[in-house]
C-alpha positions in Angstrom: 12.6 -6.2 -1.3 10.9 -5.3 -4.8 11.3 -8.1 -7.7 12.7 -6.7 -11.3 10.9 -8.8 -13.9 11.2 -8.1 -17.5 9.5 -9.8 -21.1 10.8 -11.0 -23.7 9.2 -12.4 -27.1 9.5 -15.5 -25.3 8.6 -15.1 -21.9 9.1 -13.6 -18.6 12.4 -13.3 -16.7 13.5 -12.2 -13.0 16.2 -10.4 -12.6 19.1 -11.1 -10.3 21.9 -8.5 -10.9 22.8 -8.5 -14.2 21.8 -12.2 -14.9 17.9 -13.1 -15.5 16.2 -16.1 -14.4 13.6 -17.3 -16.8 9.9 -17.7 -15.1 8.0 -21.0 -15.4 4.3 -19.7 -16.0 1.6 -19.9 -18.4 1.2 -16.4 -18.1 1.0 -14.2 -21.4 -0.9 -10.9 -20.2 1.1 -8.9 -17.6 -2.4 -9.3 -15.4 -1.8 -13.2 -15.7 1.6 -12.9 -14.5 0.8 -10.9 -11.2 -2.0 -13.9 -10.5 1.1 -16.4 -10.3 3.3 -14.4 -7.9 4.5 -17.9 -6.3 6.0 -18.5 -9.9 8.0 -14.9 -9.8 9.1 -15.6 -6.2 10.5 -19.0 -7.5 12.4 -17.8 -10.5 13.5 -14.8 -8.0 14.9 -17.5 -5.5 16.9 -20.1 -7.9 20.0 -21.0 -7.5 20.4 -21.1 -11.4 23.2 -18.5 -13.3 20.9 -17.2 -15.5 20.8 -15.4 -18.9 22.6 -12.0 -19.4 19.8 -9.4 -19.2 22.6 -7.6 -22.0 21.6 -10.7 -24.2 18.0 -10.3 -23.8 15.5 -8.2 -26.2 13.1 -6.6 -23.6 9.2 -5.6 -24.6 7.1 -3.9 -22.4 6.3 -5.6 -19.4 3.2 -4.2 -19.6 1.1 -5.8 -22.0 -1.6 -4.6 -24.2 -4.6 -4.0 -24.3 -5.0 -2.2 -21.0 -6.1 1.1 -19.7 -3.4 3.8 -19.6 -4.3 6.6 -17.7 -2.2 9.3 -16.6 -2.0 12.7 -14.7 -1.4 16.2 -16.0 0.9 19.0 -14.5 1.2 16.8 -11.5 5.1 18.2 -10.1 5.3 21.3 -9.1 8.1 21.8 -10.8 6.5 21.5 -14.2 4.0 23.9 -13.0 6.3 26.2 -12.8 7.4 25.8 -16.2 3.4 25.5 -16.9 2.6 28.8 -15.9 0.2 27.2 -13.7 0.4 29.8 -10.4 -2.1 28.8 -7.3 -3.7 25.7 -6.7 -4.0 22.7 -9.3 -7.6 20.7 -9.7 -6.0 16.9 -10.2 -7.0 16.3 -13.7 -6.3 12.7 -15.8 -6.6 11.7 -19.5 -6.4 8.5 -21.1 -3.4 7.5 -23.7 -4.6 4.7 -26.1 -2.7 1.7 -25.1 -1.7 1.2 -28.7 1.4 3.9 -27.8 2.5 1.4 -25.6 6.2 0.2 -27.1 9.4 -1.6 -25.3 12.1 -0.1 -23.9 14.5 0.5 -26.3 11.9 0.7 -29.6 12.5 3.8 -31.7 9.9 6.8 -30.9 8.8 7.6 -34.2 8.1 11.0 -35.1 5.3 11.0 -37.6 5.0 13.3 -40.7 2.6 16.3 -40.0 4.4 17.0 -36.1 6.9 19.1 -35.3 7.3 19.9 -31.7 7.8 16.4 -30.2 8.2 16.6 -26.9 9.6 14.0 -23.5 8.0 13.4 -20.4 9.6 11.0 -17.8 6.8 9.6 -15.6 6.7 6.9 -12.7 4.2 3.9 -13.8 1.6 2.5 -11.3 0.9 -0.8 -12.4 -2.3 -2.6 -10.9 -2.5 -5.8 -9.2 -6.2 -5.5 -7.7 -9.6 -4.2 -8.8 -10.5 -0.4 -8.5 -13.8 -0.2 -8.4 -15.8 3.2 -8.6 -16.2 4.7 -5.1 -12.9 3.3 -3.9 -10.9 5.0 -1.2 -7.1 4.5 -1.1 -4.9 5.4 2.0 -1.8 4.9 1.6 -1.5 1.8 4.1 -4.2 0.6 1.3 -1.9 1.4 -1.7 0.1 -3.0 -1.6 -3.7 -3.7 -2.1 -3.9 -2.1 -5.2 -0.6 -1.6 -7.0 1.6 -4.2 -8.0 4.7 -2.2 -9.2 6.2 0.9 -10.9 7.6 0.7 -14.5 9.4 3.6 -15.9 7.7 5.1 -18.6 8.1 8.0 -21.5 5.0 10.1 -22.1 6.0 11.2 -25.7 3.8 14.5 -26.7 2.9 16.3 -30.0 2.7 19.3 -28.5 1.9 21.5 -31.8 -1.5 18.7 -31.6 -1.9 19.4 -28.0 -2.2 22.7 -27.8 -4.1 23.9 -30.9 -6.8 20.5 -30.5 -7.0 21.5 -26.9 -7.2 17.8 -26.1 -4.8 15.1 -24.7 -5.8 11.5 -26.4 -4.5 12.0 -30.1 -0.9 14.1 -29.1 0.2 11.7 -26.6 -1.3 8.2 -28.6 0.3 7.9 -32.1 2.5 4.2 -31.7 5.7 4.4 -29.4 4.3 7.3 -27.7 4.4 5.4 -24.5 7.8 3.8 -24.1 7.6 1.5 -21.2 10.2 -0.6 -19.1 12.7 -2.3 -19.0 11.7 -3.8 -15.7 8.2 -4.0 -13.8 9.4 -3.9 -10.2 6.9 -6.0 -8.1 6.8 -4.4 -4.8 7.0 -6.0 -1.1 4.5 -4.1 1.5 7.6 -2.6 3.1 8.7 -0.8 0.0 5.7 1.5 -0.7 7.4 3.5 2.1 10.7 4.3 -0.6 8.4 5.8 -2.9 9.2 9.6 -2.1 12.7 8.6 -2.5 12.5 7.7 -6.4 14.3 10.2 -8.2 13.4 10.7 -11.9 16.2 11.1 -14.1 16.2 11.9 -18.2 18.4 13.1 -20.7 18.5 13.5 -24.6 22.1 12.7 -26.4 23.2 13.2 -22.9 22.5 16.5 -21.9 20.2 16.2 -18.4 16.8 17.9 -18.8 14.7 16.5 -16.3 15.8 15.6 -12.7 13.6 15.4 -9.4 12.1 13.0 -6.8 8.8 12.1 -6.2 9.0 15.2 -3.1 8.5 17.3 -6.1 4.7 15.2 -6.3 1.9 17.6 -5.9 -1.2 14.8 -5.6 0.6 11.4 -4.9 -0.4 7.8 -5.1 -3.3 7.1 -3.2 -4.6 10.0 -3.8 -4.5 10.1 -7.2 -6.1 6.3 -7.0 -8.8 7.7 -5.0 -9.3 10.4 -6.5 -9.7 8.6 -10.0 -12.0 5.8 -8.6 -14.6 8.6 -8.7 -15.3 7.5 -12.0 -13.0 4.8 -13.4 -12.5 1.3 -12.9 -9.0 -0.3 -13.2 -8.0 -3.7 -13.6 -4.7 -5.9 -12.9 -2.5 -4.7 -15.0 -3.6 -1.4 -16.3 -1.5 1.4 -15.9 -1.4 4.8 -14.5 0.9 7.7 -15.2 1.5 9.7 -12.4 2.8 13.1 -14.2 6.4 14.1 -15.1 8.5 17.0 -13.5 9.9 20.6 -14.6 12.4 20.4 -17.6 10.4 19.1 -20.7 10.5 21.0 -24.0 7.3 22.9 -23.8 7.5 26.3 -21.2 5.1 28.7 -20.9 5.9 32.2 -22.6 6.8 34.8 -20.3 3.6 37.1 -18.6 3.8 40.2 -21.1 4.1 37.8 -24.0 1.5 35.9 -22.9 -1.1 38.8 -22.7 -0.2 40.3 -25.6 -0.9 37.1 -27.5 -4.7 36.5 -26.0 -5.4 39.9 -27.8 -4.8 37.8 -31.2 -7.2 36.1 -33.1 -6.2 32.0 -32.6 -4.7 31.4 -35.8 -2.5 34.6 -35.5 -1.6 34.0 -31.7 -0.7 30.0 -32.8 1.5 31.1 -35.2 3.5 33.3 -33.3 3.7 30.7 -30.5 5.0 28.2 -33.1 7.3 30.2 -34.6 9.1 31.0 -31.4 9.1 27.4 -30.7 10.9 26.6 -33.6 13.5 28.1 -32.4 13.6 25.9 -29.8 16.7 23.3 -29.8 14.9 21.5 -26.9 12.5 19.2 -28.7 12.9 15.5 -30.3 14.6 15.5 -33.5 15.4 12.9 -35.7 18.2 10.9 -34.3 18.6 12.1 -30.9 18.6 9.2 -28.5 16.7 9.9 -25.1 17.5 7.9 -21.5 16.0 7.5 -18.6 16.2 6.0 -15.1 13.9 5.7 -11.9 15.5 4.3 -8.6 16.0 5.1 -4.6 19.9 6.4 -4.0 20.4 3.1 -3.0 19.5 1.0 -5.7 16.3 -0.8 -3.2 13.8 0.0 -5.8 15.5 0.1 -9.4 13.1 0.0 -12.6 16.6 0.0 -14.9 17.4 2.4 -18.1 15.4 3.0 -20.7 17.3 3.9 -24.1 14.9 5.3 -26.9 16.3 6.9 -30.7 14.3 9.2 -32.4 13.1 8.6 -35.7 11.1 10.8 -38.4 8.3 8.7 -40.0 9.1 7.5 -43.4 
């Protein structure tokens, strides 16, 4: 059965119910930590009470720098919303690993966006080399990934779309909340993978709400499929794409055509001004949650609480 683990500014903890069992280890770097397994297993398997995990102050167990990868329109679902009709060429972008932030760290808004937008998204964290030219089946995919973290992959979409480009809209700090636990996977639990169900809401209200069945390119393909011309390391981390239910939705067909008649600064205004009429997107304090986990609770990465702040 998988392992919760979660950091603090002090260390790392496994988690036993709702009590945490600090780790003895020397590691600092979430890719030191997966090299001293025995040490997780240990802390996992103490017969000691433990600290509250309510008492704790979690980081990211993902530490930084790493890579951060992650996949675009990769539910069909979010297609849908997408406009995307017909078949999807699997395409990735990087995030700078600076967005990385903990669990419960404010996402901050800064000045000069306005449409700020949510993406829940399953984390692949990796506990082996990927060299270029690597194949992954999916009996391969213990050899490469550690765990899952749950993860938020905040977007300026106004950035987005009129930059045409990924790495600065989804990369300003706290873009990338991350946690609370890094579940450290058995063999045997790669197979409950399709049964993760990815759950978010912003001051309550449910807006995105599917399983990984909703996955159009999952896993090992997406591993393989990236190996064609990027290395990862232990501990990097990989996105694997949010579903239906985020902010941003294509306009409908006839607006749509009507628009590409426009010259781009005319057509980008109209689009923004119909967004902004758009209660949908991050505002400042609106407080966004999240959860990842089987039915039954076997594979849990816990509940991630974020507030919304404007930059001051």
């Amino acid at each position: 059965m998988s392992t919760n683990v979660l950091r603090t500014a002090d260390g790392w903890w496994a988690v036993r119910d709702e009590h945490a069992v600090r780790i003895e280890t020397k590691a600092v770097t979430t890719a030191e930590l997966l090299a001293d397994r025995a040490a997780v297993r240990e802390a996992a398997a103490s017969g000691e009470s433990g600290t509250p995990v309510a008492d704790l102050v979690t980081l990211s167990p993902v530490t930084t720098p790493c890579r951060v990868v992650a996949q675009m329109v990769n539910y069909r679902s979010h297609a849908k919303d997408s406009g995307f009709t017909g078949d999807i060429p699997p395409t990735f972008f990087r995030k700078a690993s600076g967005s990385v932030s903990g669990p419960h760290e404010t996402i901050v808004r800064p000045a000069h966006v306005r449409f700020l937008d949510y993406e829940v998204e399953l984390g692949l964290v990796m506990g082996a080399p990927l060299p270029v030219g690597t194949v992954v089946e999916e009996r391969d995919l213990p050899s490469y990934v550690a765990g899952l973290v749950l993860t938020n992959d905040v977007s300026a979409r106004d950035v987005q779309l009129t930059k045409t480009q990924f790495y600065e809209s989804k990369s300003y700090p706290t873009f990338t909340p991350t946690g609370p636990y890094l579940a450290l996977l058995e063999p045997e639990d790669f197979a409950r993978l399709i049964d993760l169900r990815l759950r978010l809401n912003v001051n309550g209200v449910p807006r995105q709400d599917r399983t990984l069945a909703d996955m159009i390119v999952r896993p090992a393909q997406a591993l393989t499929l990236l190996a064609r011309f990027q290395t990862l390391d232990p501990g990097d981390l990989l996105l694997t794409g949010t579903p239906g239910g985020t902010a941003l939705k294509a306009p409908p067909k006839p607006v749509e055509k009507i628009a590409a008649l426009l010259p781009p600064a005319l057509k980008w205004k109209a689009f923004f001004n119909g967004q902004a009429k758009n209660p949908r997107y991050l505002r400042n304090g609106d407080l966004v949650t999240a959860t990842i986990a089987t039915p039954d609770g076997h594979i849990d990465l816990g509940e991630q609480q974020t507030a919304v702040a404007d930059a001051t």
